[in-house]
Residue, then its C-alpha position, 0 to 999 in steps of 0.5 A: x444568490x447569482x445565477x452561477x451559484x445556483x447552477x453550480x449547485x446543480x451540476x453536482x452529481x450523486x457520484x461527486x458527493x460520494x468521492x468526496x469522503x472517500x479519501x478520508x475513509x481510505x486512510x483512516x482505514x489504512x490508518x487502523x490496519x497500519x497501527x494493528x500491524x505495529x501492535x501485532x508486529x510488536x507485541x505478538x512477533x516481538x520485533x523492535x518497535x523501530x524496525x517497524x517504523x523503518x519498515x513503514x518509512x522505507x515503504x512510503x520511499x519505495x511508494x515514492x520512488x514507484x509514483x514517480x517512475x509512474x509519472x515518467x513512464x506515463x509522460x514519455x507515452x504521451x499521456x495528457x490529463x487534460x485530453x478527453x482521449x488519449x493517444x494510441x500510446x498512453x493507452x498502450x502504456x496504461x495498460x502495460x503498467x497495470x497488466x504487465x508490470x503487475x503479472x511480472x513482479x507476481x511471476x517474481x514473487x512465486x519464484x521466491x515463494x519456491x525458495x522460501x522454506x519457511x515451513x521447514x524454519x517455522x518450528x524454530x521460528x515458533x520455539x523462538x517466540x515462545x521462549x520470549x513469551x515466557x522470558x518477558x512473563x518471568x521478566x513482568x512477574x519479577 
């Protein structure tokens, strides 16, 4: 064994060793909770399977299409990975996109929310699916 394996060894820290799983973790978790939603969106909300999955696609686009604005954003400002400290800039930027960015589309979101009237149409809504519930029942029992 060289005396760069055996240092390499020691450099590794406790922090090192437990990011390493983490990324496995996450998406087996994410991948629980997408097949959960399917299931419910499916069998409990009574949505076509393939809206769902184009559901899920258009989100992976839109997740696309956000990480690269991200990365424009970010190289406009400046911002090197490679620096120990960033610029005046970047930091700037970083901040904006993780503050600002965020409090406007929650602005956005709670103008919507006042003119959703999902409680007036939510005994329709319930009317609907029961009326499935019970088709689907005597369609099975047939």
């Amino acid at each position: 064994m060289n005396q760069r394996s055996v240092t390499a060894k020691k450099k590794l820290s406790k922090k090192l060793l437990f990011a390493w799983p983490t990324k496995t973790v996450s998406l087996g978790i994410s991948s629980v909770f997408l097949g959960y939603i399917t299931y419910y969106a499916t069998d409990y909300m009574g949505l076509d399977p393939l809206k769902v999955g184009l559901v899920f696609v258009l989100s992976k686009i839109f997740d696309g299409f956000t990480d690269f604005v991200t990365g424009v954003l970010m190289g406009i400002s400046g911002y090197d990975g490679l620096l120990p400290v960033q610029s005046e800039s970047a930091n700037s930027m970083i901040i904006a996109i993780n503050t600002l960015v965020p409090a406007a589309l929650g602005i956005l979101l709670l103008i919507c929310f006042c003119f959703y009237d999902l409680d007036k149409k939510m005994p329709q809504i319930r009317a609907e699916l029961d009326g499935k519930k019970k088709q689907a029942t005597w369609e099975n029992a047939e």
